[in-house]
N, CA, C and O atoms as a CHARMM CRD file, in Angstrom:
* protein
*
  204
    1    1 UNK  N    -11.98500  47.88900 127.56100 PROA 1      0.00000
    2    1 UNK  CA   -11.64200  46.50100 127.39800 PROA 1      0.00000
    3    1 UNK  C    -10.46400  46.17900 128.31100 PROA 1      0.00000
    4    1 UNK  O     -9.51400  46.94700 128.46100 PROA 1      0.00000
    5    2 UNK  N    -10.57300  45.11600 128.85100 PROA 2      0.00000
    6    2 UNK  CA    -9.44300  44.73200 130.04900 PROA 2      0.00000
    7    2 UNK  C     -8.81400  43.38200 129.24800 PROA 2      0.00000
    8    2 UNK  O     -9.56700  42.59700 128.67100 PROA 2      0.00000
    9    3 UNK  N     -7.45200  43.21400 129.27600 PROA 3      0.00000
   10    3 UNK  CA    -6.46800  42.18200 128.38500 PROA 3      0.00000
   11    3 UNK  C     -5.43500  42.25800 129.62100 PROA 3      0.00000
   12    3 UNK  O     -5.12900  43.22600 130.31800 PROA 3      0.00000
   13    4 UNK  N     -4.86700  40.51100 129.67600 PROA 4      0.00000
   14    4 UNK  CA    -3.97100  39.82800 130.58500 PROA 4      0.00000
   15    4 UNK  C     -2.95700  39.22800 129.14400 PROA 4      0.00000
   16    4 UNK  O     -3.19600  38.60000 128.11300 PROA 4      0.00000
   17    5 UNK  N     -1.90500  39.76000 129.70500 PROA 5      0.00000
   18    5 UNK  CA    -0.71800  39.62700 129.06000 PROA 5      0.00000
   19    5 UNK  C     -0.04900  38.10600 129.46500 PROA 5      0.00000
   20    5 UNK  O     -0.03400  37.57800 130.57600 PROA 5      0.00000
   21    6 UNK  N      0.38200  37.69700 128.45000 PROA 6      0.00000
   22    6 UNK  CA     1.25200  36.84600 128.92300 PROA 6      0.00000
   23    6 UNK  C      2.65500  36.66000 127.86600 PROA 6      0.00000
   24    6 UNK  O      2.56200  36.69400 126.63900 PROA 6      0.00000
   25    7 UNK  N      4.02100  36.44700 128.66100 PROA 7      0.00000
   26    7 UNK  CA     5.29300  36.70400 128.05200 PROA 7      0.00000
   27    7 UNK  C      5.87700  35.62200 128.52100 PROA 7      0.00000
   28    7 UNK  O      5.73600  35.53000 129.74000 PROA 7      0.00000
   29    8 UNK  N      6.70700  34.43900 127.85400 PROA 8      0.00000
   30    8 UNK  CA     7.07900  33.14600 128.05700 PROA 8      0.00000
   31    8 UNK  C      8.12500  33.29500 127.29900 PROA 8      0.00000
   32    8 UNK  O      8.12000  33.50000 126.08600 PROA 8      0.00000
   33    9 UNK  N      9.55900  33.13700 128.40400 PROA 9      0.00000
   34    9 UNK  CA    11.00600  32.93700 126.99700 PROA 9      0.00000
   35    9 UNK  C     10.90000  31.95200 126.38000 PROA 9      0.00000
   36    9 UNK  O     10.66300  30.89100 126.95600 PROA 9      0.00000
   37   10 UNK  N     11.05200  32.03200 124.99500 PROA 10     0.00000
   38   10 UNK  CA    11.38700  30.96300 124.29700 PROA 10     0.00000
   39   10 UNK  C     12.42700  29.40100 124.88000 PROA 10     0.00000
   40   10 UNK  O     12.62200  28.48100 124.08600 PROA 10     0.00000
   41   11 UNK  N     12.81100  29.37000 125.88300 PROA 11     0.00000
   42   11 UNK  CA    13.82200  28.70800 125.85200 PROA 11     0.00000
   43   11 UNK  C     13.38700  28.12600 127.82500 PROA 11     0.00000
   44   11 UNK  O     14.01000  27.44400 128.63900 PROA 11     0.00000
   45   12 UNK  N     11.93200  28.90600 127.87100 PROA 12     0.00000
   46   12 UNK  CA    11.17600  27.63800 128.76000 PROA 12     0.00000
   47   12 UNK  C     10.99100  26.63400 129.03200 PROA 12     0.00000
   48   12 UNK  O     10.76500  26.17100 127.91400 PROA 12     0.00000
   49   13 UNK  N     10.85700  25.53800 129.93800 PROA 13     0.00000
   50   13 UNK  CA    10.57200  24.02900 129.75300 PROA 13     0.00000
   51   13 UNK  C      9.76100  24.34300 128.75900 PROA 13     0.00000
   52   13 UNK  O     10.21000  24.08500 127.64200 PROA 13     0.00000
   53   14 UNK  N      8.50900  24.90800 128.81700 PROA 14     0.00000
   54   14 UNK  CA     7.11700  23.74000 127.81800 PROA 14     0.00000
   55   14 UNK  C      7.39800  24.92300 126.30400 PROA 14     0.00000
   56   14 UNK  O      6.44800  25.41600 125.69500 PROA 14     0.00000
   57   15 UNK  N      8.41200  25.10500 126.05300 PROA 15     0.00000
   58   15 UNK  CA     8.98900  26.07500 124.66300 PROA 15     0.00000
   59   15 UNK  C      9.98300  25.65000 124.06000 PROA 15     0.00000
   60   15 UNK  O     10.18000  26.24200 122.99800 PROA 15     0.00000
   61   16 UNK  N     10.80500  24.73900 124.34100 PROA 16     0.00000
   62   16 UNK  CA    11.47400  24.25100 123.61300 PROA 16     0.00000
   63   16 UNK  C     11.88100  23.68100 122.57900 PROA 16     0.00000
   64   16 UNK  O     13.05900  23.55900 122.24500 PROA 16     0.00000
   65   17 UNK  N     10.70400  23.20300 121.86900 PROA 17     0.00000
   66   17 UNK  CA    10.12700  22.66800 120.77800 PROA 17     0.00000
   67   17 UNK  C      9.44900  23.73900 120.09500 PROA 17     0.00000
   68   17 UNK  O      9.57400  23.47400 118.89900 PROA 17     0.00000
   69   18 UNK  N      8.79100  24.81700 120.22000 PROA 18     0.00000
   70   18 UNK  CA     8.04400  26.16500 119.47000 PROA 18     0.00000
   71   18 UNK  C      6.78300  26.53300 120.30200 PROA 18     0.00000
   72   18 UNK  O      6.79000  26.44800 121.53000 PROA 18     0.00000
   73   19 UNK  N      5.98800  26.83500 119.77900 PROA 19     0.00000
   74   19 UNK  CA     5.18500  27.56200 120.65500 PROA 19     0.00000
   75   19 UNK  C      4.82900  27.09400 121.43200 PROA 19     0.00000
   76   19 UNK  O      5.05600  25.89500 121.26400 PROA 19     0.00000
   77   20 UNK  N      4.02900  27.36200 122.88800 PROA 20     0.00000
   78   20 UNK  CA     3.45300  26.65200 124.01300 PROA 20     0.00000
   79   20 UNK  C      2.54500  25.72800 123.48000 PROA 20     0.00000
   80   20 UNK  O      2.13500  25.89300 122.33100 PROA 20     0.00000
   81   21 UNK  N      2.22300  24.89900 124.06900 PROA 21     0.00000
   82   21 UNK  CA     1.10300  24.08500 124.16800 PROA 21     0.00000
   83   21 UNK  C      0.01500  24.42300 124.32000 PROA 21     0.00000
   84   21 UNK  O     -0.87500  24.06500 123.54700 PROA 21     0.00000
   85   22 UNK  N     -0.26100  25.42700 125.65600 PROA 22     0.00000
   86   22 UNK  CA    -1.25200  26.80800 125.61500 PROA 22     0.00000
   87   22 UNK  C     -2.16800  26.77600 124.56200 PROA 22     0.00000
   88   22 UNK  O     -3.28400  26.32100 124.30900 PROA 22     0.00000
   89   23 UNK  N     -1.11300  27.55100 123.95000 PROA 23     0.00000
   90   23 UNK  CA    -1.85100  27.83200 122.46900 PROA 23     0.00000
   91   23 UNK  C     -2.75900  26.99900 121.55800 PROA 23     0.00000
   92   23 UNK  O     -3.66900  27.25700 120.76900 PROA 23     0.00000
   93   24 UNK  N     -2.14900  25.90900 121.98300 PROA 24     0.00000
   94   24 UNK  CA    -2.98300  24.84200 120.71000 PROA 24     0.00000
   95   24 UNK  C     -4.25900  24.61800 121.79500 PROA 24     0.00000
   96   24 UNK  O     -5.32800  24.83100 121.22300 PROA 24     0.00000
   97   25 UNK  N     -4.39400  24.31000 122.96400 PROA 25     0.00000
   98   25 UNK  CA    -5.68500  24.76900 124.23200 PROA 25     0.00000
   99   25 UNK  C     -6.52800  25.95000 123.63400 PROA 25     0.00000
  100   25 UNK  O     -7.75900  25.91000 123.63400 PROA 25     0.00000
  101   26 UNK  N     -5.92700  26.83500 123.20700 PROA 26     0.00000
  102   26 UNK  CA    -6.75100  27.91200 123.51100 PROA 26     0.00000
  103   26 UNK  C     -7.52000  27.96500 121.85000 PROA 26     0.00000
  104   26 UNK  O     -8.58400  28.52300 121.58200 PROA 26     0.00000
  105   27 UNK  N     -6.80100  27.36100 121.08500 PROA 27     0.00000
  106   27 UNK  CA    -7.44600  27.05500 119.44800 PROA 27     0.00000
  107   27 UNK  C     -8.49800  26.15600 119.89200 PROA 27     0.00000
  108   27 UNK  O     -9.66100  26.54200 119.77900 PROA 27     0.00000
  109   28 UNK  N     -8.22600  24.89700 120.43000 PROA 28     0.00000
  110   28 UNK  CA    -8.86300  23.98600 120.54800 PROA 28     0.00000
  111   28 UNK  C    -10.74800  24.66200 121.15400 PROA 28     0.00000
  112   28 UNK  O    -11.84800  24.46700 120.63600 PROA 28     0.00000
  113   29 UNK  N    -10.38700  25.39400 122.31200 PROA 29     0.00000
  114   29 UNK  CA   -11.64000  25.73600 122.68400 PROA 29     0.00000
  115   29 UNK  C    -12.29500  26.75200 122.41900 PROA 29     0.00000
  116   29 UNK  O    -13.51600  26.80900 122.56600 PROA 29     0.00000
  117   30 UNK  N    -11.36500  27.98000 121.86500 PROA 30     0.00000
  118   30 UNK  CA   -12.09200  29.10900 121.55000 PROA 30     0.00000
  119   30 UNK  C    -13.15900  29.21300 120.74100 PROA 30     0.00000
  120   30 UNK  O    -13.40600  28.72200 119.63900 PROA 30     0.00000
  121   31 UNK  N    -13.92100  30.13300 121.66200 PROA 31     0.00000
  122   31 UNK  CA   -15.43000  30.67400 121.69600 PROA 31     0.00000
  123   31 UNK  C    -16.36400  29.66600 122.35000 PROA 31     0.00000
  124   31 UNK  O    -17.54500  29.60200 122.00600 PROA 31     0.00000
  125   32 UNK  N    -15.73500  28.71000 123.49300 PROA 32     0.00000
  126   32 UNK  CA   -16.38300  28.01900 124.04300 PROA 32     0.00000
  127   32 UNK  C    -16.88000  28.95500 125.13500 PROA 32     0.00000
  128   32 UNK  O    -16.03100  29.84400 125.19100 PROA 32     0.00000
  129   33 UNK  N    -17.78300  29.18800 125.98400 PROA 33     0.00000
  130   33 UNK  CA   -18.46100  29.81000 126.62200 PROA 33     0.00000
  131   33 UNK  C    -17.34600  29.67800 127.95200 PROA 33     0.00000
  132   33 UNK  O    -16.88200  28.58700 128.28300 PROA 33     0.00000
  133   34 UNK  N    -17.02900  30.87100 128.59600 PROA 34     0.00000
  134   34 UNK  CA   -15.84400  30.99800 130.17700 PROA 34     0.00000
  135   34 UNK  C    -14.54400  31.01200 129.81000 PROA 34     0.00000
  136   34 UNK  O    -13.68500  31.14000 130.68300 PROA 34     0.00000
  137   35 UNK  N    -14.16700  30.87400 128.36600 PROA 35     0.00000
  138   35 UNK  CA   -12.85700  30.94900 127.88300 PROA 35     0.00000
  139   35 UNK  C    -12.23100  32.27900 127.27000 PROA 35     0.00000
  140   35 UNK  O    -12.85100  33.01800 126.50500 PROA 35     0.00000
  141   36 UNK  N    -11.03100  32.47200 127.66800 PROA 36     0.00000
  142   36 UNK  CA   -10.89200  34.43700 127.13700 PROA 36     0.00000
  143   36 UNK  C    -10.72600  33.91300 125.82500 PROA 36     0.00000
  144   36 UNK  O    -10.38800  32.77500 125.50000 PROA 36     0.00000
  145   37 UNK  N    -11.05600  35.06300 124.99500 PROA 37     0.00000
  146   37 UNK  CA   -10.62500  34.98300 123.77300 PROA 37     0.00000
  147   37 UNK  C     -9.28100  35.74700 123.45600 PROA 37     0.00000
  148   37 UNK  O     -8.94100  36.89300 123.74800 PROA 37     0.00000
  149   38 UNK  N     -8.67200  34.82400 122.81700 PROA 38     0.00000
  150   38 UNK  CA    -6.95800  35.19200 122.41700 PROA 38     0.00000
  151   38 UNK  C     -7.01500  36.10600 121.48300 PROA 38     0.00000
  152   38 UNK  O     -7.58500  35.80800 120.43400 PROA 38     0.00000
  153   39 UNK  N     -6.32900  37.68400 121.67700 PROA 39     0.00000
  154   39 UNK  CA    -6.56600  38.71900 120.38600 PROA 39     0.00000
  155   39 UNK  C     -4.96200  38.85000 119.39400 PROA 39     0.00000
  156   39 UNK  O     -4.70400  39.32100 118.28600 PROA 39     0.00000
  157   40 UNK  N     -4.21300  38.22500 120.37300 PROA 40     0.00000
  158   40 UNK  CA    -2.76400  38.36400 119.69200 PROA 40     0.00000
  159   40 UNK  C     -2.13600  36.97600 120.34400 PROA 40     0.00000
  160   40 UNK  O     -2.46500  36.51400 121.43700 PROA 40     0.00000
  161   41 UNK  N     -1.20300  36.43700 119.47500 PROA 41     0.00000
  162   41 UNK  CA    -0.24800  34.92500 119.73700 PROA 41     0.00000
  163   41 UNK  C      0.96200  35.37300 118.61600 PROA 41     0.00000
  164   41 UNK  O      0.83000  35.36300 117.39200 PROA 41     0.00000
  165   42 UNK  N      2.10000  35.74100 119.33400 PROA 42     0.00000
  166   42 UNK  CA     3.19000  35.36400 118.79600 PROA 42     0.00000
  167   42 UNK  C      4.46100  35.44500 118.98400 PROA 42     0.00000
  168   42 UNK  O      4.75200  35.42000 120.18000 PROA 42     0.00000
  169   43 UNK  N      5.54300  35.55400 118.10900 PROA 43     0.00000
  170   43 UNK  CA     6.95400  35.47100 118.94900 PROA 43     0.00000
  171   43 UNK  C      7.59000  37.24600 118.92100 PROA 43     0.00000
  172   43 UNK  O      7.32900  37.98400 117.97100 PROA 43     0.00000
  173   44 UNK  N      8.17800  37.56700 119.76000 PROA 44     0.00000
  174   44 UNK  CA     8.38600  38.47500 119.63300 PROA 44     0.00000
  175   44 UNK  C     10.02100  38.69400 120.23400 PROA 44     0.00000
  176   44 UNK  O     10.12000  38.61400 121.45800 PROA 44     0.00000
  177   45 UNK  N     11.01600  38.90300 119.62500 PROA 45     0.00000
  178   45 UNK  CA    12.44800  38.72700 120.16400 PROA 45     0.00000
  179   45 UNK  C     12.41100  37.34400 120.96200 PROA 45     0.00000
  180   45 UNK  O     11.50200  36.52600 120.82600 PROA 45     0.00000
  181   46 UNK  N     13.08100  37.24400 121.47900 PROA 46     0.00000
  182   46 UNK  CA    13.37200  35.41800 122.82200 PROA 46     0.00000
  183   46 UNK  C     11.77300  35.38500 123.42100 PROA 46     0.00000
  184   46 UNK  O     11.83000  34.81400 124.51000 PROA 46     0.00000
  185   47 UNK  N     10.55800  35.73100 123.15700 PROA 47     0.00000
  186   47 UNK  CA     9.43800  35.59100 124.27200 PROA 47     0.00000
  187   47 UNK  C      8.23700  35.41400 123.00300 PROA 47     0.00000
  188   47 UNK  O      7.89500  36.18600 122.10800 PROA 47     0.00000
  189   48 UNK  N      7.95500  34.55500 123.23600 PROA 48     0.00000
  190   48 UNK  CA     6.08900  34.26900 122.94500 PROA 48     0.00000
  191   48 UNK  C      5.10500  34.75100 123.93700 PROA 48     0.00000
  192   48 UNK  O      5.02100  34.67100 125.16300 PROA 48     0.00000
  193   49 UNK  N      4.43900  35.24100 123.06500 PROA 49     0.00000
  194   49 UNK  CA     3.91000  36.68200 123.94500 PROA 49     0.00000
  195   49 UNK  C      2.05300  36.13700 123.01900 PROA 49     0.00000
  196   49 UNK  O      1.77600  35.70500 121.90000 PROA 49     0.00000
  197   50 UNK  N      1.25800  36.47200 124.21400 PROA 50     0.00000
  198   50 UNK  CA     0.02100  35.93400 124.17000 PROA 50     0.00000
  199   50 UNK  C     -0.79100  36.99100 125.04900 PROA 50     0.00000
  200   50 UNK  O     -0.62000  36.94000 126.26700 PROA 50     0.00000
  201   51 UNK  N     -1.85600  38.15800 124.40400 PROA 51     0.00000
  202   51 UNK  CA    -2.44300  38.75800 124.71600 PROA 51     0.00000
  203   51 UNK  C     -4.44200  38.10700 124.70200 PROA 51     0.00000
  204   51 UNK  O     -5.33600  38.84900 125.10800 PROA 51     0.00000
């Protein structure tokens, strides 16, 4: 299985308010057909971290 990491400081432009925006994208479409599926979303020390 191949997984793309992604690590965003909390204290990013689009984080400033709580989690990315991203995220609510990737709720919105998941299991739409060409979209990865998200296996992990969360905060982890200063970084929201999205596997």
């Amino acid at each position: 299985m191949e997984v793309a990491l992604k690590f965003e400081h909390r204290n990013s432009k689009g984080c400033n308010y709580g989690p990315p925006y991203e995220w609510q994208v990737y709720n919105a479409l998941g299991g739409s057909h060409g979209v990865p599926k998200v296996h992990y979303k969360g905060r982890q020390g200063d970084y929201y971290v999205m596997v």
